[in-house]
Structure formats: C-alpha cells, structure tokens
C-alpha positions as CSV (number, residue, x, y, z in Angstrom):
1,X,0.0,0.0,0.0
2,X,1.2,3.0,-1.2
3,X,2.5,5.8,2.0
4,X,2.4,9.3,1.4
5,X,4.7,11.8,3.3
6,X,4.5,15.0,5.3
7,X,1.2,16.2,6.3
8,X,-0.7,14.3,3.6
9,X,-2.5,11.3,3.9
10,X,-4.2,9.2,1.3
11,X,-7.7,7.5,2.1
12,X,-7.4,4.2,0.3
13,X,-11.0,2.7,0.1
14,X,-14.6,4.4,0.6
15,X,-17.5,3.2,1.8
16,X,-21.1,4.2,-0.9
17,X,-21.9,7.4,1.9
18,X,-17.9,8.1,1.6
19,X,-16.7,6.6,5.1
20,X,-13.0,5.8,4.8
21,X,-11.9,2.5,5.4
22,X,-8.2,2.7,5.8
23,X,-5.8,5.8,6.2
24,X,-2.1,5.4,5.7
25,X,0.0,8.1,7.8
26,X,3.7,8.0,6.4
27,X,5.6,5.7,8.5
28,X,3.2,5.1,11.0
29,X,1.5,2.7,8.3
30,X,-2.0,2.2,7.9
31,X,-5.5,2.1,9.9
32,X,-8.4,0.6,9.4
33,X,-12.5,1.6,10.9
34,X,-12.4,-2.4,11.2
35,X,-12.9,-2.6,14.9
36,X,-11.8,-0.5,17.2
37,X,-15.1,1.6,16.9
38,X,-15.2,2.9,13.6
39,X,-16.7,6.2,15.2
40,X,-14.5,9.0,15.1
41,X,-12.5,7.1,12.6
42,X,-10.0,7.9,10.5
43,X,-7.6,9.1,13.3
44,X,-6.4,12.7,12.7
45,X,-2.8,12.8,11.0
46,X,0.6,12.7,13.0
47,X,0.9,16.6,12.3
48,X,-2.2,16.8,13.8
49,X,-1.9,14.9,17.6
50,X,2.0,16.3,17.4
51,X,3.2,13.0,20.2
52,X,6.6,15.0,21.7
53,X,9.2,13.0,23.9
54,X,10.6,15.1,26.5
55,X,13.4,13.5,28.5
56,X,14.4,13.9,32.6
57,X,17.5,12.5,33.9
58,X,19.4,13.0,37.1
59,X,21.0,14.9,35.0
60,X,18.2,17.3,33.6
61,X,16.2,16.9,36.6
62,X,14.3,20.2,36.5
63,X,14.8,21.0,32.8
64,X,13.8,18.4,29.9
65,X,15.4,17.4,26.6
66,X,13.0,17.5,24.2
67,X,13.7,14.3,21.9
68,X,12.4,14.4,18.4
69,X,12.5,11.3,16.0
70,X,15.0,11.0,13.1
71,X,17.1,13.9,15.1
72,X,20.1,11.9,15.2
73,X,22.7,14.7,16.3
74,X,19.5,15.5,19.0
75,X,19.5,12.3,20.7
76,X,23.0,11.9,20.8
77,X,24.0,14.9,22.5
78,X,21.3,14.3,25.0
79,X,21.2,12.9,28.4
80,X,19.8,9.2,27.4
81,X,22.0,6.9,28.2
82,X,20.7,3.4,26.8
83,X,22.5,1.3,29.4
84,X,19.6,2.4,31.6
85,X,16.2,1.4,32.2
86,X,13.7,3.3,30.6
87,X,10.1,4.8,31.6
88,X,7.6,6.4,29.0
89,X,4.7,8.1,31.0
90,X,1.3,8.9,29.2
91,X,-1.2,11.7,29.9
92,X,-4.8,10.8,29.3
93,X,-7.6,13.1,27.8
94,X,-7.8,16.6,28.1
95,X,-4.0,16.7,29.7
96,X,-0.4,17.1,28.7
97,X,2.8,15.9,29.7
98,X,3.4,18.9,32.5
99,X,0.5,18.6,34.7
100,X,1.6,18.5,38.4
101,X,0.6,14.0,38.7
102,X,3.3,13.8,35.6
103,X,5.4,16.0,37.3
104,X,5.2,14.0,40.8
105,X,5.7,11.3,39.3
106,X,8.5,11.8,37.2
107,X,10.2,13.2,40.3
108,X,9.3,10.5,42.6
109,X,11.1,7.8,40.1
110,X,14.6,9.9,39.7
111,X,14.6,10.3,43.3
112,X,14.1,6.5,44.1
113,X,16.4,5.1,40.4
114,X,18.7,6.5,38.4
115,X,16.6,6.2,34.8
116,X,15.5,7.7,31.7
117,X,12.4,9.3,32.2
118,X,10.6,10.4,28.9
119,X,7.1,12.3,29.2
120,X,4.9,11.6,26.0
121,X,3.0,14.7,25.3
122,X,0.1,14.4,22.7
123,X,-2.1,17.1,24.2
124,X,-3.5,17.9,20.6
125,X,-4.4,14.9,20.1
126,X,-6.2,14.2,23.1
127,X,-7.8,17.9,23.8
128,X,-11.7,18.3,22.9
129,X,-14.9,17.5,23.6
130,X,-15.2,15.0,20.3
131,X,-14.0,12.0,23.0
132,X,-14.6,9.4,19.9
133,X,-11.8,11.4,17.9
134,X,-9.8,11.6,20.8
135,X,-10.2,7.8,21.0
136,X,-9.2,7.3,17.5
137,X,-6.1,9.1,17.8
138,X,-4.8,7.1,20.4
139,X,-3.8,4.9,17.8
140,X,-1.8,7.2,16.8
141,X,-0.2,8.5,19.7
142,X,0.5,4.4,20.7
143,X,2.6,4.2,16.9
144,X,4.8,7.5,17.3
145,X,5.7,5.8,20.9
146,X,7.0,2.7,19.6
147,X,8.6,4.5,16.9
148,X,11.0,6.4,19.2
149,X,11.1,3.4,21.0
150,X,12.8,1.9,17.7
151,X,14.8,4.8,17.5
152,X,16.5,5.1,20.3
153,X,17.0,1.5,20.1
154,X,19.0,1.8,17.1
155,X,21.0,5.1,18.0
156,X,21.5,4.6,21.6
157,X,21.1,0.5,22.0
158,X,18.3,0.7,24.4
159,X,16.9,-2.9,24.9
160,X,12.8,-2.8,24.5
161,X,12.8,-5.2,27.7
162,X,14.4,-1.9,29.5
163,X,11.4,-0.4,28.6
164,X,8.5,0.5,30.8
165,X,5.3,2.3,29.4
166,X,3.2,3.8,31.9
167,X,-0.1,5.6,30.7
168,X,-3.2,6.7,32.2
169,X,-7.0,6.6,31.3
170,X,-6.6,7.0,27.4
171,X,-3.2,7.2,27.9
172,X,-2.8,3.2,29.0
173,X,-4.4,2.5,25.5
174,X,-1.6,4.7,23.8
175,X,1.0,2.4,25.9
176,X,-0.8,-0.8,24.6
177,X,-1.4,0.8,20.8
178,X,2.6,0.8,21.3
179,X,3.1,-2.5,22.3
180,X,1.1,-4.3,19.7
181,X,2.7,-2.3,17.1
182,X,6.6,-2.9,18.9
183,X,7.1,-6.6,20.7
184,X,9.1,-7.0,23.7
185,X,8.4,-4.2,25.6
186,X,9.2,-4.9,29.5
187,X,6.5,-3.8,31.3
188,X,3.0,-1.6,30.5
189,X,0.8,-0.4,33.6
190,X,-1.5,1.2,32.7
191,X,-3.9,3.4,35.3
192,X,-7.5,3.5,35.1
193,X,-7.6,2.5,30.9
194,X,-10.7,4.8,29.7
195,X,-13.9,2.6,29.3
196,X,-15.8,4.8,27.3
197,X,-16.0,2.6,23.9
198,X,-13.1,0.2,24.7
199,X,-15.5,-1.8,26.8
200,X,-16.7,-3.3,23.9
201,X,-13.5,-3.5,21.8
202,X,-11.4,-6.8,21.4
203,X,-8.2,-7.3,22.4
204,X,-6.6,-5.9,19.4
205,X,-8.1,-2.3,19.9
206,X,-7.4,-1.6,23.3
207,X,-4.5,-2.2,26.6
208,X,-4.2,-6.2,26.8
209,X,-1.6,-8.7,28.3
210,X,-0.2,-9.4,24.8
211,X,1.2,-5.9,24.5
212,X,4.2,-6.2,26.9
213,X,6.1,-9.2,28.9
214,X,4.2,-8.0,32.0
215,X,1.0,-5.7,32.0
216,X,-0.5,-4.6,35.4
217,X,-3.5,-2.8,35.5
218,X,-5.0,-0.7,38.3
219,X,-8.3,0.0,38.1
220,X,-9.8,3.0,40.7
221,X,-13.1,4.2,38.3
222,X,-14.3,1.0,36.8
223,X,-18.2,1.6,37.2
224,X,-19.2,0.0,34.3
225,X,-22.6,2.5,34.3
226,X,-21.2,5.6,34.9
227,X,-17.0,5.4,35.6
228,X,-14.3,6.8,33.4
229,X,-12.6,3.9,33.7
230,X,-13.9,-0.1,33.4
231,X,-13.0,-3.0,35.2
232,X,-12.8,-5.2,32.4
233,X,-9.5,-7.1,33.0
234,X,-6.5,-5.8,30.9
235,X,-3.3,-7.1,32.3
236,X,-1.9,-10.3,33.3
237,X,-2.6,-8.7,36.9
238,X,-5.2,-6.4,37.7
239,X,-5.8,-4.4,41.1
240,X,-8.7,-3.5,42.1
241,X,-8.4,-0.8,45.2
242,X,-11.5,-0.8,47.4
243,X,-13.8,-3.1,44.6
244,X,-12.4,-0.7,41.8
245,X,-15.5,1.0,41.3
246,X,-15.3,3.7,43.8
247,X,-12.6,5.0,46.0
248,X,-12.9,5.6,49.4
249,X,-11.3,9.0,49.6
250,X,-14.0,10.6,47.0
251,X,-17.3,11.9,47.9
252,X,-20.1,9.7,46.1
253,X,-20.5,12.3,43.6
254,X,-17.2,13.4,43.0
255,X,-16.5,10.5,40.8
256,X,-18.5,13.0,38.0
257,X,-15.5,15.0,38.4
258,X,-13.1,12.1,38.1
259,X,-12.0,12.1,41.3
260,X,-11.7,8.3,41.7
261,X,-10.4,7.9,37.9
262,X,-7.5,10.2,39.1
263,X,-6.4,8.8,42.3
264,X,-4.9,5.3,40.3
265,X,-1.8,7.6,38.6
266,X,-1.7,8.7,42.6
267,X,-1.2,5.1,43.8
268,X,1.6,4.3,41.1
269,X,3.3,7.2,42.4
270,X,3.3,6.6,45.7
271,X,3.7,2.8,45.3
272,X,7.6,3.8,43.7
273,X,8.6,4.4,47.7
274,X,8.3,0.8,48.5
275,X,10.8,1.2,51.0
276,X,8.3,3.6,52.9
277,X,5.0,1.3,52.3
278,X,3.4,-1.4,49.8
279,X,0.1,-2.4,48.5
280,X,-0.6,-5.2,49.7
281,X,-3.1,-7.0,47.2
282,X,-4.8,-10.8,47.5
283,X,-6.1,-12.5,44.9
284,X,-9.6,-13.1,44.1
285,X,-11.8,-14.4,41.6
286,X,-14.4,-11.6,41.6
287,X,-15.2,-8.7,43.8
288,X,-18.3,-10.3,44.8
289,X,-15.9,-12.9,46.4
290,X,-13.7,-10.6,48.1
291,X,-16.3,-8.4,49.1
292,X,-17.8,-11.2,51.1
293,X,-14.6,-11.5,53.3
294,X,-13.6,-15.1,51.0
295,X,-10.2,-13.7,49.4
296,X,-8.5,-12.1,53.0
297,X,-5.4,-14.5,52.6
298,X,-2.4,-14.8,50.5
299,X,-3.8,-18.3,48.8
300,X,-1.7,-18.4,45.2
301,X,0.2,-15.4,46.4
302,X,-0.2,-11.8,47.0
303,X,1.2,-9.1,44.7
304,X,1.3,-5.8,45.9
305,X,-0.4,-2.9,43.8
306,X,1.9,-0.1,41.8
307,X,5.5,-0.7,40.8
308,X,6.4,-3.5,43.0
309,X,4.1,-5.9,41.3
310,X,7.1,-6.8,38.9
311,X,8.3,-8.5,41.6
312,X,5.7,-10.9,41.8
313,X,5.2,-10.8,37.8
314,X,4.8,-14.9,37.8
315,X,1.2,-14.3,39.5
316,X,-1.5,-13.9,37.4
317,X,-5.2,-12.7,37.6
318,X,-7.7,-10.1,39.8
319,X,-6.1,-8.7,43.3
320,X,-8.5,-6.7,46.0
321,X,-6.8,-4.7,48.7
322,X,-8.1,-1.5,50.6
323,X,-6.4,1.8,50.5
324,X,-6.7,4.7,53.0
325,X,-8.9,7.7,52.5
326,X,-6.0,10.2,52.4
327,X,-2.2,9.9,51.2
328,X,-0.4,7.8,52.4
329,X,-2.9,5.8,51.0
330,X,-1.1,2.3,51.3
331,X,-2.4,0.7,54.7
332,X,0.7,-1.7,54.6
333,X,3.8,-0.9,55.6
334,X,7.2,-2.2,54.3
335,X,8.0,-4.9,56.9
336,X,4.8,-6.3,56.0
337,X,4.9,-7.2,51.8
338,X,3.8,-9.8,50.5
C-alpha cells in the first residue's frame, strides 16, 4: 500500500456514503474503521496529535530534553544513556505531559532510580470534547511511541525489555497501541484504561496482556454504568483498590469529576517508595468474592499494587486490597509485603 509523506494522507478505500476504510499516515502505516469503533474514525494525521518525547535524567532533573524522531545529532547529544532502564509516561484526555501528577511522578522515580524518564505529550491529540476522535487518535499517539522506542533503540542501544510504558486513562491505551505495534516491551501499567468505547473493543483495539512481557492494570473508576474507567480485565494482573469502582477518599458524587479515575496515577506514584510502604493485594476471583470477606489470605500469592508488582510478575489474575482515604494511601507498611 502506497504511503504518502509529510502532512498528507491518502484515504485508500470508501465506503457508498464516503466513510473511509483505511488511512495510511507516512511511516506510521496504515489504519483501518475495522474494529476498534469505527466512530471518530479515521484518526487525525501525525501533524495533527503532534506526540513529543521530553526527557528527565538526574542529570536534567528540572529542565527536559525534548527528543524528536529522526534527530540523530538530538539524541545523541542528550542525556539518554541506553545502558539504563527506561520509563515512558502517558497523559490521558484533556491533559499534557506537564500537569503537576506527571510532574510528581516523574520526580518520585529519579529520586528513588537512576533512569530515563521520557514524558509523552500528545495534548492535541487528546484535547476536545469530540472523545470518539480523541479515542481514534490514540492509535496514533500508541505508533509514534514505539517508533522512538525503535529509535533510540538503534542510536542509543536501548533494549525494549528496558522499557517500561506507563499511561493513564486514554493514555494506558496509547502504551498498549505501542506494544502491539513494537514486541518485547518490558512492562505496560497502565492506570485507570478509559472505558468509554473500549468496553466493547477486542483485544486488538485496546490495553491487553499481549502488548508487553508483563501488564498490570490498576483500576480506581471501573463503574461499568457511569465510571471513566472499566473493570474489564486488561493485564496479566489487575488491582482492584477498594472493589475498583469507587474510591474511598472521594465523595459519592465526586466521581462525576473524576475524582476516583485520578487517584490510580496517585497510587503508582506513591507505590515507587516501596521502601516507605506497599500495596498489599490478595487474589480473588471476583469482587463479589472478596467483598464477602472469602479472598482475606495470600492463597496463590499476594502481589502488591503499583510498581512493585514486577516483583511478583509470575502471578497472574484479579487482586482486591483497601487503601486509606488520604495519602499515604497504602495501609501496609514495608515490613509487612507480601
């Protein structure tokens, strides 16, 4: 199939009322409106959703690199050093790459490990009110990561099993977009995946265990009726803090506001202090289960929610914990992991 370059794009096939059926965006290849919701399709063009990379470092702590794609001089004379593990974080919808969780968070890991910490902005691809757009682009957001991925790979020998993708609400899907199109990432967590539309998508159109060696999932908003989030399973574990549908520090109304789709990024962040506390999670078949006081032991094995789950990445399925109503929101502390 024929690519074309720059800000063009080239709709291949149309539908008798003129619907696309497959877009081809230079060398982010082609996409279908098979699947994934065809609503909202095509996706708009990589000009359009503009994904940047900006890098932190102990180095560049305060001040990032901004890492562009093809820039070979760029990522050379930058801070990445490929012999170090690597972190990607995602904003979701209606965000960008310099809010004050991103922020947090990004300071929280260079404090606690000496990595590369890359911020994916794609704020004009996520921005608007037209959330089935938003969800289409995604798609492309999820490409352009594993494309840099592949760069620096190539320029700066950064293994993809260095790699871990962290995105939140629409952002997780971006992470998983990128691993389906790029094999062998590390690790994906993804926070809260949006529910809107992906409830109903297959595997191939949304966050899935397929799209890294290990995908963890914690879901904080996954009211299946009204939440920003769903609790459809998505990883090869997923959390589930107080049921997963509502969190105990949010008002019952609040969750309008997305207060309990926001606390999840909250956990992750404070979950990278493990030496301060853990979450402690115990595995379950269903929340029905656990909320009837049968899933209060360690039976298979416990996990604990957030960044330490790698550690206990041979587990597989649901895990139920509690959390406090105010940070620190872990209830366990660190003599008592799993």
């Amino acid at each position: 199939m024929k690519v074309m370059t720059e800000s063009l794009f080239v709709t291949c096939l149309f539908e008798i009322l003129g619907q696309a059926e497959e877009v081809c965006y230079d060398d982010l290849g082609c996409f279908t409106d098979e699947g994934c919701h065809a609503i909202g399709f095509p996706p708009e063009s990589p000009e359009f959703v503009n994904t940047r990379f900006f890098l932190y470092t102990r180095r560049n702590w305060n001040t990032s690199q901004e890492l562009v794609r093809g820039d070979v001089d760029g990522i050379r004379a930058s801070n990445f050093d490929g012999k170090k593990k690597t972190k990607f974080s995602t904003h979701g919808w209606n965000s960008n790459s310099f809010g004050s969780g991103e922020i947090s968070r990004k300071d929280t890991f260079l404090r606690e490990e000496d990595v590369n910490y890359i911020s994916v902005d794609w704020r004009r691809g996520a921005r608007g009110i037209n959330y089935w757009k938003q969800h289409q682009n995604t798609r492309v957001a999820g490409r352009e990561v594993a494309l840099m991925a592949r760069f620096l790979n190539l320029e700066k020998g950064m293994y993809f099993k260095d790699v871990h993708l962290m995105g939140h609400s629409l952002g997780a899907h971006v992470a998983g977009f990128a691993g389906a199109f790029q094999q062998g990432f590390g690790r994906i967590t993804g926070t809260d995946p949006a529910g809107p539309l992906y409830k109903a998508d297959g595997p191939e159109c949304r966050l899935d265990p397929t799209d890294a060696l290990f995908v963890d999932v914690i879901h904080s908003d996954g009211n299946d009726r009204i939440g920003l989030g769903t609790s459809l399973p998505m990883g090869h574990q997923d959390f589930y803090p107080n049921g997963g549908r509502h969190q105990s520090a949010c008002r019952y109304g609040a969750d309008l506001g997305g207060c309990s789709h926001n606390l999840s990024p909250r956990y992750l962040t404070e979950s990278v202090r493990a030496n301060v506390c853990q979450f402690k999670a115990f595995p379950c078949p269903s929340l029905s289960a656990y909320l009837a006081g049968l899933c209060r032991t360690c039976g298979r094995g416990c996990s604990a929610m957030g960044y330490p789950a790698e550690h206990y990445k041979e587990l597989r399925g649901l895990f139920f914990l509690e959390t406090n109503d105010k940070s620190p929101f872990c209830i366990t502390n660190s003599t008592n992991v799993p």
